[in-house]
Residue, then its C-alpha position, 0 to 999 in steps of 0.5 A: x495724260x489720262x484723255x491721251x491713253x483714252x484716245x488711243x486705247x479708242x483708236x487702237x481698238x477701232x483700227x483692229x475691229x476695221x482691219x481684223x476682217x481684211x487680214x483673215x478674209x482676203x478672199x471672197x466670202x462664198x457662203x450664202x449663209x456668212x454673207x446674209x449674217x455679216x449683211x445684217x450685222x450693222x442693223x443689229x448693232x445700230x439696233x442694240x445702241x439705239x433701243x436703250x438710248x430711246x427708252x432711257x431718253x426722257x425722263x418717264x418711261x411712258x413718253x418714251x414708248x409713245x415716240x418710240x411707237x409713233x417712229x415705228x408706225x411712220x418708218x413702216x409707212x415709208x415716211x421720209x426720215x425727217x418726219x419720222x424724227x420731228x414727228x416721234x420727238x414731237x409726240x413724246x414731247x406732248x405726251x411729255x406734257x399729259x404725263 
């Protein structure tokens, strides 16, 4: 009975977070400035999920940084996104072994 009110406390609170916006802005959002904030939101919020999880991912912290690392200097060099992956994981994975 419990998962059933889990569930729709979740669903319930995912369709308001969704629909909230489309009931108060039917119109077009005309402010230079609202439009730039509500632009970068979903990175921040990616942002603010993602971090913790990287850092809290292994079990020393050390490994974490260095994949972490590894991730950021090949996403800023524009490499395809599979190889940020494998090459951070791989990378923590080796520290993993030195550490």
């Amino acid at each position: 009975m419990s998962v059933l009110i889990y569930i729709l406390v979740m669903a319930g609170s995912t369709y308001l977070i969704r629909m909230i916006p489309f009931t108060l802005f039917r119109k077009k959002i005309r402010s230079r400035f609202f439009r730039s904030v509500l632009y970068y939101i979903p990175y921040a919020v990616l942002s603010a999920m993602t971090f913790p999880a990287i850092f809290y991912s292994t079990e020393n912290v050390i490994t974490s940084v260095i994949g972490c690392v590894v991730a950021v200097v090949l996403a800023y060099l524009n490499q395809p996104l599979i190889v940020v992956a494998l090459s951070a994981s791989a990378a923590a994975l080796l520290a993993g072994l030195v550490f």
